[in-house]
Gaussian input, Z-matrix of N, CA and C with variables (Angstrom, degrees):
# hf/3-21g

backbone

0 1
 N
 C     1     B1
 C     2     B2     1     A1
 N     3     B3     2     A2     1     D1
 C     4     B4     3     A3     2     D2
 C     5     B5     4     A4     3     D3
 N     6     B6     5     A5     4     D4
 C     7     B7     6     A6     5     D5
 C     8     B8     7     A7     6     D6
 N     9     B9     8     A8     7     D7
 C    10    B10     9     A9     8     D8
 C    11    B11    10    A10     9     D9
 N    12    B12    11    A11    10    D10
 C    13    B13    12    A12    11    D11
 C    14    B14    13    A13    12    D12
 N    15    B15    14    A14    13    D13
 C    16    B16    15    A15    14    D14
 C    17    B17    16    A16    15    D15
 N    18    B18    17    A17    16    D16
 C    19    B19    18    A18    17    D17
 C    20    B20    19    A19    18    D18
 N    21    B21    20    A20    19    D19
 C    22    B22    21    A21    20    D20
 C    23    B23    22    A22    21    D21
 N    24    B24    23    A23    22    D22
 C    25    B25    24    A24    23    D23
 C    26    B26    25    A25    24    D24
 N    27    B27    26    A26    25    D25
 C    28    B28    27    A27    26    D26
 C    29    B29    28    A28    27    D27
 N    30    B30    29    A29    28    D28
 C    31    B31    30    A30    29    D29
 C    32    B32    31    A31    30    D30
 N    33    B33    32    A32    31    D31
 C    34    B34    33    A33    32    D32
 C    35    B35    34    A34    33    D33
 N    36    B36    35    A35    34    D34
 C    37    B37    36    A36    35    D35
 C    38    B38    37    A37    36    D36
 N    39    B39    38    A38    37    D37
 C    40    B40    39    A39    38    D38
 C    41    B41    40    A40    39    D39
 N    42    B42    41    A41    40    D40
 C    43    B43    42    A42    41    D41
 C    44    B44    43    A43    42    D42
 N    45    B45    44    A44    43    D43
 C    46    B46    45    A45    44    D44
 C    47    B47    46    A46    45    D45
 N    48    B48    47    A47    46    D46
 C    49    B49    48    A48    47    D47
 C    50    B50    49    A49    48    D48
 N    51    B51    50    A50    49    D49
 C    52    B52    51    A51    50    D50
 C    53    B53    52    A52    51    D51
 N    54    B54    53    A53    52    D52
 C    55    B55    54    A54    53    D53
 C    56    B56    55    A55    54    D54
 N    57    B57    56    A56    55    D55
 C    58    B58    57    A57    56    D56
 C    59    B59    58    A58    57    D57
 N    60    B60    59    A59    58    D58
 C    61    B61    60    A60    59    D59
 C    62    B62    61    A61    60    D60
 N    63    B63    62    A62    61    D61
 C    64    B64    63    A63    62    D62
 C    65    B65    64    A64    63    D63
 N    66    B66    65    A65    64    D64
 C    67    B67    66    A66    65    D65
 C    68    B68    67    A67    66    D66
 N    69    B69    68    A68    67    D67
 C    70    B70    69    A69    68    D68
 C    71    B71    70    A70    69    D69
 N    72    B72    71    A71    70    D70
 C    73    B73    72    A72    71    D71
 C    74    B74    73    A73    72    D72
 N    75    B75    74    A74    73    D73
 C    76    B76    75    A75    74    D74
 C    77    B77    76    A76    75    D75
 N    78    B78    77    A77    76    D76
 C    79    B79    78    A78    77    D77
 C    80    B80    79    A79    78    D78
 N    81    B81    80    A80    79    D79
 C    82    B82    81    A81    80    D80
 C    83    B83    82    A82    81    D81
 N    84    B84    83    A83    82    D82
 C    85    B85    84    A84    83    D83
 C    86    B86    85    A85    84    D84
 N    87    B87    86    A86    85    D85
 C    88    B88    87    A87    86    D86
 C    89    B89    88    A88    87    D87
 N    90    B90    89    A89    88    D88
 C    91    B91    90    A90    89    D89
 C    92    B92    91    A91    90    D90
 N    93    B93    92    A92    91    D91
 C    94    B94    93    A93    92    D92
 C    95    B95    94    A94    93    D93
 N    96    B96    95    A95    94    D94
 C    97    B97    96    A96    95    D95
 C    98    B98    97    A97    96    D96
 N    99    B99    98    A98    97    D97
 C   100   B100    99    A99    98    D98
 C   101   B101   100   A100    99    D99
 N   102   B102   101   A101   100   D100
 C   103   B103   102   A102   101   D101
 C   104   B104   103   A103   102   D102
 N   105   B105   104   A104   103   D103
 C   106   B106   105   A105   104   D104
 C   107   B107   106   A106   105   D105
 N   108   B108   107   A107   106   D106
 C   109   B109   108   A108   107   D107
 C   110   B110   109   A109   108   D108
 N   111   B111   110   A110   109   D109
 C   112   B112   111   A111   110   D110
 C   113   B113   112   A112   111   D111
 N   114   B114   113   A113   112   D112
 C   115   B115   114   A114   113   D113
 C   116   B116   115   A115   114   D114
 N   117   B117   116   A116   115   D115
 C   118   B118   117   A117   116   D116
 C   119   B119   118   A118   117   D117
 N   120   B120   119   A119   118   D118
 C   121   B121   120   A120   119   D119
 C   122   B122   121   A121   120   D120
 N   123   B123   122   A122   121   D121
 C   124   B124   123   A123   122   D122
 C   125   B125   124   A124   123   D123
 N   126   B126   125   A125   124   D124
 C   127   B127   126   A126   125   D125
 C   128   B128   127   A127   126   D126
 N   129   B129   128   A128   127   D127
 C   130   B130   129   A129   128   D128
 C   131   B131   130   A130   129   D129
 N   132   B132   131   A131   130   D130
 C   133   B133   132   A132   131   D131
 C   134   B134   133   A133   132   D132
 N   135   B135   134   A134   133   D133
 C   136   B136   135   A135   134   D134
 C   137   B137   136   A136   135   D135
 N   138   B138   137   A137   136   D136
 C   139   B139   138   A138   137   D137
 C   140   B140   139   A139   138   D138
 N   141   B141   140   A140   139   D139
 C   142   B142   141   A141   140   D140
 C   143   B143   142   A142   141   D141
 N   144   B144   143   A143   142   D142
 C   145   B145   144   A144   143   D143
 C   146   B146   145   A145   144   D144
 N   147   B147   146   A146   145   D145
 C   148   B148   147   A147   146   D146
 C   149   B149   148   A148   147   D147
 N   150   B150   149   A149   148   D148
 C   151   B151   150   A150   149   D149
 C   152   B152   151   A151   150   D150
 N   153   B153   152   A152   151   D151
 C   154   B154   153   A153   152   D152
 C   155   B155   154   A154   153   D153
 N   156   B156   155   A155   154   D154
 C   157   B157   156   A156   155   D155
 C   158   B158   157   A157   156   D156
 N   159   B159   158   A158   157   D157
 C   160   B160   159   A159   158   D158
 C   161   B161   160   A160   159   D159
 N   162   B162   161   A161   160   D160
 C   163   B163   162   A162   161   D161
 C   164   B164   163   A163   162   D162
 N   165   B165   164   A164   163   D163
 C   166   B166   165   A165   164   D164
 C   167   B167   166   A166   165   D165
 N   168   B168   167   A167   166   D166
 C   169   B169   168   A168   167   D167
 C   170   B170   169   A169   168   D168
 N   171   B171   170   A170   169   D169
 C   172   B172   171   A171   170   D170
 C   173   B173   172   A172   171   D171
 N   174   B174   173   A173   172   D172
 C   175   B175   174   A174   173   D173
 C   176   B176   175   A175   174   D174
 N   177   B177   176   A176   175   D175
 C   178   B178   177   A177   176   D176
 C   179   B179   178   A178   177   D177
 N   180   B180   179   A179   178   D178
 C   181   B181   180   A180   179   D179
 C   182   B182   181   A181   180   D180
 N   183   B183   182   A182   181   D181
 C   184   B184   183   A183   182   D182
 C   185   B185   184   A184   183   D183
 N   186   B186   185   A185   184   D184
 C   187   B187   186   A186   185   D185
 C   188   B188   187   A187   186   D186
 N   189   B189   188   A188   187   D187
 C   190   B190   189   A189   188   D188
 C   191   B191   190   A190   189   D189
 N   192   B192   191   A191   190   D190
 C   193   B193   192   A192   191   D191
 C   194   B194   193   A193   192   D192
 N   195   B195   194   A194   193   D193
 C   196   B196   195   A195   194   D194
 C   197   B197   196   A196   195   D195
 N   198   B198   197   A197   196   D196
 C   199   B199   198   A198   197   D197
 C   200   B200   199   A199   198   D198
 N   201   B201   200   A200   199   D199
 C   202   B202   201   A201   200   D200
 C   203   B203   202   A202   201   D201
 N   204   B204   203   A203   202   D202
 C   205   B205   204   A204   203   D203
 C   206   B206   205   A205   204   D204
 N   207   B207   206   A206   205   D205
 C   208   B208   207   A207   206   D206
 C   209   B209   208   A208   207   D207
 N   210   B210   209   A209   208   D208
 C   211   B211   210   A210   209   D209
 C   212   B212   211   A211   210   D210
 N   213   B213   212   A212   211   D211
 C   214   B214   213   A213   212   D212
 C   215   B215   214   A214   213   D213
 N   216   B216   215   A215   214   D214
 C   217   B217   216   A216   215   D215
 C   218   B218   217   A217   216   D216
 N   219   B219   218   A218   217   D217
 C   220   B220   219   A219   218   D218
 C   221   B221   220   A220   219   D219
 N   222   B222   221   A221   220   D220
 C   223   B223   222   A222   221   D221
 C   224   B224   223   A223   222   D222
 N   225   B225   224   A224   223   D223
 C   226   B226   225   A225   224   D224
 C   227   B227   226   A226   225   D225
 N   228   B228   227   A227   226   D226
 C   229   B229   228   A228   227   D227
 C   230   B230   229   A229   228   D228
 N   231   B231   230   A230   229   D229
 C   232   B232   231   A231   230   D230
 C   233   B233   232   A232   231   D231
 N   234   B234   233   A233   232   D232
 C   235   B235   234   A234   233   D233
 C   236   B236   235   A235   234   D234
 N   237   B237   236   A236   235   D235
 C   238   B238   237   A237   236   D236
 C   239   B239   238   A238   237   D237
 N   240   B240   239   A239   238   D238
 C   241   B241   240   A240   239   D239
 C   242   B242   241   A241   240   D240
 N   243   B243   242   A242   241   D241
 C   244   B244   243   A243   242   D242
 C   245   B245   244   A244   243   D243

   B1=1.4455
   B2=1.5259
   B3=1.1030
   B4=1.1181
   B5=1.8602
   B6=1.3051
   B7=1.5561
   B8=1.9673
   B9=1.2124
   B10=1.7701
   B11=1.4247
   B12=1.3453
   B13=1.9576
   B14=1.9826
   B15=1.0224
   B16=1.7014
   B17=1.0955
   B18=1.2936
   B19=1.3185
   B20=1.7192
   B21=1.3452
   B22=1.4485
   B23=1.6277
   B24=1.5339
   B25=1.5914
   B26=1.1486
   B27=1.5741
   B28=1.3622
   B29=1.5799
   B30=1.1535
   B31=1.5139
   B32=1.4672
   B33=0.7454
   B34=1.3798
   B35=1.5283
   B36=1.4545
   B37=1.6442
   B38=1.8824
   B39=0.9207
   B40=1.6100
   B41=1.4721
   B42=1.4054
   B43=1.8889
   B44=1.5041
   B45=2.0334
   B46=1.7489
   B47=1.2805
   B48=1.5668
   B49=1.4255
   B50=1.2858
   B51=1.7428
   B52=1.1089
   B53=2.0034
   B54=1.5487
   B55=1.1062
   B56=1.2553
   B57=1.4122
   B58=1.5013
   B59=1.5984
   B60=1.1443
   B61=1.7271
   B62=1.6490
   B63=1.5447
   B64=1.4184
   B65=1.6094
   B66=0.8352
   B67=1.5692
   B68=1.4201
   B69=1.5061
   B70=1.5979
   B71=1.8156
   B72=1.3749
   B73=1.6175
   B74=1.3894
   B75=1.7089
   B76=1.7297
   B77=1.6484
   B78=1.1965
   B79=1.2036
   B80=1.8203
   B81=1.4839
   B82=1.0133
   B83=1.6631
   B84=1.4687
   B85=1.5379
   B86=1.7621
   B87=1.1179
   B88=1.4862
   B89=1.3177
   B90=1.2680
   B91=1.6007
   B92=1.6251
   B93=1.7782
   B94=1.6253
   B95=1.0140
   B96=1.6322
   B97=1.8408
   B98=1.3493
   B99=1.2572
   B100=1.5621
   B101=1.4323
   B102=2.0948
   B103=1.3912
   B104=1.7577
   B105=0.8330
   B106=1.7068
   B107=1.5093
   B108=1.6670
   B109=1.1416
   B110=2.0938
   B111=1.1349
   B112=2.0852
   B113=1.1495
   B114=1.2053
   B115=1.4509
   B116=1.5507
   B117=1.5483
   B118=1.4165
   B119=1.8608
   B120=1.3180
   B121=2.1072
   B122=1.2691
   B123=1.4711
   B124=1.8909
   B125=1.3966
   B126=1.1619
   B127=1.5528
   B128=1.7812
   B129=1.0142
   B130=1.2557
   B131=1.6722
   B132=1.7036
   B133=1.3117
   B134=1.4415
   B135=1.2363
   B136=1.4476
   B137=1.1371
   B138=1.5760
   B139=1.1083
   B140=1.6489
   B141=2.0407
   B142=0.9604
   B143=1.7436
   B144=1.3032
   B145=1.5749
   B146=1.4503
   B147=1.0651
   B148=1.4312
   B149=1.3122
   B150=1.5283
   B151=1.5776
   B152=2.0793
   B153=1.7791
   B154=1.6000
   B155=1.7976
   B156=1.5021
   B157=1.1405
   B158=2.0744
   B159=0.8899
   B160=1.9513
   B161=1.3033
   B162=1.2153
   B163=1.5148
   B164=1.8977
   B165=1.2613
   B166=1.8247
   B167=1.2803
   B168=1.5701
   B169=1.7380
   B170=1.4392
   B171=1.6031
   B172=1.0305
   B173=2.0210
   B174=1.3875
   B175=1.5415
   B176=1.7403
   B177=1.0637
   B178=1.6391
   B179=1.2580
   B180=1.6650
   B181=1.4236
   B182=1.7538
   B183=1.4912
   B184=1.9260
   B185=1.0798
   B186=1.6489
   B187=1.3946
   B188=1.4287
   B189=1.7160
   B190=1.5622
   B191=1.4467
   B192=1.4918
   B193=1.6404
   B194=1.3318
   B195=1.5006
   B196=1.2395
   B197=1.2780
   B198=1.5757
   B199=1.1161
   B200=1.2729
   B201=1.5441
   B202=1.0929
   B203=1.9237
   B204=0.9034
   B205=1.4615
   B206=1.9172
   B207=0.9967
   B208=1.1939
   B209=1.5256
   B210=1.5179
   B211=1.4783
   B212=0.9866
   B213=1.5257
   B214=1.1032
   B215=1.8314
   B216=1.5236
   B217=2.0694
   B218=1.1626
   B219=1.3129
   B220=1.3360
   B221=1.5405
   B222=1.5369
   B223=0.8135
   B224=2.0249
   B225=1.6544
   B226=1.0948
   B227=1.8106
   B228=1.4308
   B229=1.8392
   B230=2.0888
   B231=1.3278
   B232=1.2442
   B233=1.2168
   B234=1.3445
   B235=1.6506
   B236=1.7755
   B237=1.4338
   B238=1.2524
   B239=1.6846
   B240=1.6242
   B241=1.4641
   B242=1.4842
   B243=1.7835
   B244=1.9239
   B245=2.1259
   A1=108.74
   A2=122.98
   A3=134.93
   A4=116.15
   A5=108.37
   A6=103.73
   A7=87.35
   A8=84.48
   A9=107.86
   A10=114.73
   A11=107.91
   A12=112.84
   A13=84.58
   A14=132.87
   A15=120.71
   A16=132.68
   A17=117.21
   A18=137.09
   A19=109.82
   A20=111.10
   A21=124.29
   A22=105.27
   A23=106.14
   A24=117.90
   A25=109.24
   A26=130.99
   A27=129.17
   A28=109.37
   A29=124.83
   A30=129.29
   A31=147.70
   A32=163.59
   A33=136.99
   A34=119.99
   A35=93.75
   A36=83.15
   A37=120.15
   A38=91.02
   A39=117.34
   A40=112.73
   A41=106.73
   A42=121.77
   A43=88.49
   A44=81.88
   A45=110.45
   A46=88.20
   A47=84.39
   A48=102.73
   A49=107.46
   A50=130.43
   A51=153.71
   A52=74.53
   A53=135.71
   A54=157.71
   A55=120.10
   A56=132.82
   A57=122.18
   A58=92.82
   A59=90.45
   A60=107.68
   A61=81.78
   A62=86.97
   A63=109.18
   A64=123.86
   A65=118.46
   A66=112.04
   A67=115.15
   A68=98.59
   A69=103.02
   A70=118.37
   A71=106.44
   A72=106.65
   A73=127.93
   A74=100.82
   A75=100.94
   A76=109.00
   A77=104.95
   A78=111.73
   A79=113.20
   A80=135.31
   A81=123.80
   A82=110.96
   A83=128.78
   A84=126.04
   A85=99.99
   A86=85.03
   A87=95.84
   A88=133.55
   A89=145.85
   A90=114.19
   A91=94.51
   A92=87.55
   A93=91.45
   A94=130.08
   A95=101.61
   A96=128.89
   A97=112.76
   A98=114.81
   A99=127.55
   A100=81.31
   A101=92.40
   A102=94.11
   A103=109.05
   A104=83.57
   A105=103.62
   A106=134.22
   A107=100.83
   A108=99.87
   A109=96.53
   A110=100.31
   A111=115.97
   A112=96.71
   A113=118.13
   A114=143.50
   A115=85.21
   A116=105.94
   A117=126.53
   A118=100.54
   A119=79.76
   A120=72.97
   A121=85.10
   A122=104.37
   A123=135.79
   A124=97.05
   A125=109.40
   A126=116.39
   A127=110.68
   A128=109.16
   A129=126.50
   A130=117.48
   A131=114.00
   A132=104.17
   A133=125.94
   A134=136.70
   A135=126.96
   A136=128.77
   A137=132.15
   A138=130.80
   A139=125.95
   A140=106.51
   A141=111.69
   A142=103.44
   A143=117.91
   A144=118.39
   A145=108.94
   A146=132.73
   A147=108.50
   A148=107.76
   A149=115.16
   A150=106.56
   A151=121.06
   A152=88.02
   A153=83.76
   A154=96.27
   A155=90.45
   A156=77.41
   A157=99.65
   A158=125.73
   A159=132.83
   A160=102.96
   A161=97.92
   A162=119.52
   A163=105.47
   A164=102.31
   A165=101.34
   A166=103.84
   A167=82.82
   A168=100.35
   A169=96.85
   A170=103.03
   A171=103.75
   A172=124.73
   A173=109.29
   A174=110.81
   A175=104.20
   A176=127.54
   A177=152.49
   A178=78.30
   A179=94.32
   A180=108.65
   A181=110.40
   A182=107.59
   A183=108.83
   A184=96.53
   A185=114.84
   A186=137.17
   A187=115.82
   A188=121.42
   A189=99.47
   A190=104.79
   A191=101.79
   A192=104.12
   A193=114.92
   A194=109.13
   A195=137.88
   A196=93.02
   A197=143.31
   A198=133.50
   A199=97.55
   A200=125.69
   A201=145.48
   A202=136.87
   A203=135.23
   A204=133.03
   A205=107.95
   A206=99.78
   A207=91.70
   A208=152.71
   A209=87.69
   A210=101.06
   A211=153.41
   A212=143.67
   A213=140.56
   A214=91.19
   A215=97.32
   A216=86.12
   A217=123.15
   A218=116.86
   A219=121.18
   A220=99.62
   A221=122.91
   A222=153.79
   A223=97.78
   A224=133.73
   A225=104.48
   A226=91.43
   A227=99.70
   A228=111.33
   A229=83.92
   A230=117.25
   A231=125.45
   A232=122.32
   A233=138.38
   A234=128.90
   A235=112.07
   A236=109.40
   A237=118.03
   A238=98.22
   A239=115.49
   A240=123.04
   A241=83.99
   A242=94.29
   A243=96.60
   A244=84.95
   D1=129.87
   D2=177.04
   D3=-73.62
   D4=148.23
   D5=-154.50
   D6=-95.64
   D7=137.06
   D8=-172.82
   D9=113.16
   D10=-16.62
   D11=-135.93
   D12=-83.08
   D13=-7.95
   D14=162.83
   D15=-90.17
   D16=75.35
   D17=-173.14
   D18=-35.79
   D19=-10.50
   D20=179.87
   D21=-54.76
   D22=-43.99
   D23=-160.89
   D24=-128.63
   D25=13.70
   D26=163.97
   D27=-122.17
   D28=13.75
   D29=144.32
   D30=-54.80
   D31=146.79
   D32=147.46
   D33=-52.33
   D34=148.91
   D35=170.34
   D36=-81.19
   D37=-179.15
   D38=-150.71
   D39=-112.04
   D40=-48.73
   D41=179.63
   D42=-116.87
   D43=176.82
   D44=158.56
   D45=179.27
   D46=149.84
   D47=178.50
   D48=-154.31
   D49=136.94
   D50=-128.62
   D51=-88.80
   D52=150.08
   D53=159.28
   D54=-80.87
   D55=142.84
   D56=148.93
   D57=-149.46
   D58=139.05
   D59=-157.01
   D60=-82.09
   D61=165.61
   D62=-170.23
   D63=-162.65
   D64=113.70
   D65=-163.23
   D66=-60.18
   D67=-45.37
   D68=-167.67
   D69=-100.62
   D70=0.02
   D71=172.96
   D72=-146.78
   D73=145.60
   D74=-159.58
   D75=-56.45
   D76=174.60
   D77=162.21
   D78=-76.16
   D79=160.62
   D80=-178.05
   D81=-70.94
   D82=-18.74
   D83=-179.66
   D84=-138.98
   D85=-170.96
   D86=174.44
   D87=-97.85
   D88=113.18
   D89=-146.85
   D90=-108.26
   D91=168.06
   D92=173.83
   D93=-126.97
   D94=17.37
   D95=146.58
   D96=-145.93
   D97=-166.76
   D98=167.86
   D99=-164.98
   D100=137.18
   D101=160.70
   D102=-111.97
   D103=159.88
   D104=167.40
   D105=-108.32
   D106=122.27
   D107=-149.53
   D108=-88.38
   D109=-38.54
   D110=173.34
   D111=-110.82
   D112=171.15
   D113=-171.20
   D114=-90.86
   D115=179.68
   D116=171.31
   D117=125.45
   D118=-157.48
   D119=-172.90
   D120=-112.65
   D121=-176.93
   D122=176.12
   D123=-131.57
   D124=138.87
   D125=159.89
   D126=-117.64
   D127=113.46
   D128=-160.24
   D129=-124.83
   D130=128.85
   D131=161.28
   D132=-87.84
   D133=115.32
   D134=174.64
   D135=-48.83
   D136=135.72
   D137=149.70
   D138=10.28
   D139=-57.56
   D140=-160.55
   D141=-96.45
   D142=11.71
   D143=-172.73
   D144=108.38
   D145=-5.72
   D146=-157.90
   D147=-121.38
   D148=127.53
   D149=-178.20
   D150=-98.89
   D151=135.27
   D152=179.51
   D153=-139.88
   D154=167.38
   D155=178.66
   D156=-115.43
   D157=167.20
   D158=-174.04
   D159=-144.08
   D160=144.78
   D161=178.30
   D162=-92.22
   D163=127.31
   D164=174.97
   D165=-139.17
   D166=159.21
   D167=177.38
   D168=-104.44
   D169=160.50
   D170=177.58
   D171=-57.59
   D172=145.16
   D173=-174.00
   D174=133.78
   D175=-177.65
   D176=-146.16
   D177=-123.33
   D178=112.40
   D179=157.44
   D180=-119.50
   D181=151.49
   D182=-179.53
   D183=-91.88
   D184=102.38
   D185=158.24
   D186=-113.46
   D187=117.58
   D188=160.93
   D189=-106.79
   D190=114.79
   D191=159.25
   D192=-129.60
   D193=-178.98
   D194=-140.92
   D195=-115.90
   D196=-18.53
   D197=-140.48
   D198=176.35
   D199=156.48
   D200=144.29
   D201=-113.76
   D202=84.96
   D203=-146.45
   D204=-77.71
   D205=110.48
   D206=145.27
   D207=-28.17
   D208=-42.76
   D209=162.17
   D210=-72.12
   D211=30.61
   D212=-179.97
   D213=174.19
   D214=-27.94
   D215=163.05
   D216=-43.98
   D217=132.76
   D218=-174.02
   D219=-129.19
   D220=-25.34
   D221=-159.21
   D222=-59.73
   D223=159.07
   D224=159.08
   D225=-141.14
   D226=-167.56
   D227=154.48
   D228=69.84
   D229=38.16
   D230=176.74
   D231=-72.84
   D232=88.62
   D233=-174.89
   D234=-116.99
   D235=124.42
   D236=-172.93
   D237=-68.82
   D238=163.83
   D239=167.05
   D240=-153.40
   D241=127.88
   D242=160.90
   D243=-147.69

C-alpha cells in the first residue's frame, strides 16, 4: 500500500463534537484530532489500545483515539474531529 493511499486519514475531517472525558466509555468513533481549547494534559486511549496521558498546548492535535479519560485530563475546551 502506498503511503497516503487511505483517504480515511488523509482527508479533512468531516464532524466535531464538543468532548467530555470519561474514564469508563469510548467515544462514539474514532477521531483524527482533538482540539484543545487550554493547555493542560489529555489522558487518552489510542486507536491502537494503549493508554497515555500528553501534555498540549492549546490547538488541533493528530490523535486517533478511542477514548478520552477523565483521569489525569487536565486539559479543557476539548473538541473531537474524525
Amino acid at each position: 500500500m502506498a503511503i497516503g493511499s487511505d483517504n480515511s486519514k488523509t482527508t479533512s475531517a468531516e464532524h466535531a463534537a464538543a468532548v467530555t472525558p470519561n474514564d469508563n466509555t469510548d467515544l462514539t468513533y474514532t477521531t483524527r484530532g482533538l482540539y484543545v481549547g487550554v493547555a493542560g494534559n489529555i489522558s487518552v486511549v489510542m486507536a491502537g489500545g494503549e493508554t497515555v496521558t500528553i501534555p498540549v498546548q492549546p490547538g488541533l492535535h493528530p490523535l486517533s483515539v478511542s477514548r478520552v479519560r477523565a483521569t489525569g485530563t487536565t486539559a479543557t475546551g476539548i473538541v473531537a474531529v474524525w
